[in-house]
N, C-alpha and C positions, 0 to 999 in steps of 0.2 A: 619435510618440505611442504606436503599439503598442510597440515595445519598452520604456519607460515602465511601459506596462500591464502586461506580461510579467515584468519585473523586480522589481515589484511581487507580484505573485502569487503567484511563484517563490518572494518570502519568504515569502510568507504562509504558502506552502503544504511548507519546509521547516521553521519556526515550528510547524506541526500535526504534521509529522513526530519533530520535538525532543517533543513532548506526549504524543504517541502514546509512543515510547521510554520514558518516563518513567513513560506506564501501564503497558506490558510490565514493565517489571521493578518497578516498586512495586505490581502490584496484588492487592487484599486476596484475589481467588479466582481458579480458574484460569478460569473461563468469561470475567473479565473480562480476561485473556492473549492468552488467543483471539480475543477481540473489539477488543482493540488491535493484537494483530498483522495481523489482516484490514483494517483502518484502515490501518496502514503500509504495504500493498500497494498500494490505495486511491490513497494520497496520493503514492506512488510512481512510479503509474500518471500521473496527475496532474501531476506534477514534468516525466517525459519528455514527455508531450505539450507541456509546455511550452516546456521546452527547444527539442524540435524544430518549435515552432512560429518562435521567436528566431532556431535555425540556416537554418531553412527546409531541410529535411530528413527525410523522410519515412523513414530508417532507424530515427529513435528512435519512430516511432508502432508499427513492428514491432517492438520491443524493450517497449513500452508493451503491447501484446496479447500476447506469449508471456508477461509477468508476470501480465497477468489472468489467464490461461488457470492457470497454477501455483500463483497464488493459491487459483482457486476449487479447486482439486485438494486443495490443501493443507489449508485451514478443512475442505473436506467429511471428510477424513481424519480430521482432530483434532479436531472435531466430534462424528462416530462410535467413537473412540477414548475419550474424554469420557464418551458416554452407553452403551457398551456394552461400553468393555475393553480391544474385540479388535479390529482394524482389518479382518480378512478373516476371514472365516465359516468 
C-alpha cells in the first residue's frame, strides 16, 4: 500500500515540477522566476525524499538536504541581486 502511495506522490509531485518549469520560463516578471525556481527546489527536495523513502535509502535524504541548503543560498543571492544590483557590497 505505501509504495502505491509513493508512486502516486512521486507524480504528483513531478506534475508540479513540469508547472513550476513552465513558470520559470514563461513568467511575465523576474520576481515571479525567482519564485518558481525556489518551488523547483522545493518540489525537488520533495521528489528525493521520496524516492528514498521507495528505495529505503537514506543516501537520497543527504542529497535532499545539500539541495535545500543551495537552494536557500541561491534565492538569498538572486533575491539580493533583485533588490540591490550587487550581490556583495
Amino acid at each position: 500500500m505505501l509504495d502505491i502511495v509513493t508512486q502516486v506522490a512521486m507524480l504528483m509531485v513531478s506534475l508540479a515540477l513540469v508547472l513550476n518549469l513552465w513558470r520559470l520560463l514563461r513568467g511575465p516578471s523576474l520576481p515571479d522566476r525567482i519564485l518558481a525556481l525556489d518551488t523547483m527546489y522545493i518540489n525537488s527536495i520533495a521528489l528525493l525524499v521520496l524516492y528514498g523513502l521507495s528505495q529505503a535509502s537514506m543516501l537520497y535524504f543527504e542529497a535532499a538536504l545539500l539541495i535545500a541548503l543551495m537552494g536557500f543560498v541561491g534565492t538569498v543571492a538572486l533575491s539580493k541581486y533583485l533588490l540591490r544590483g550587487d550581490i556583495i557590497e
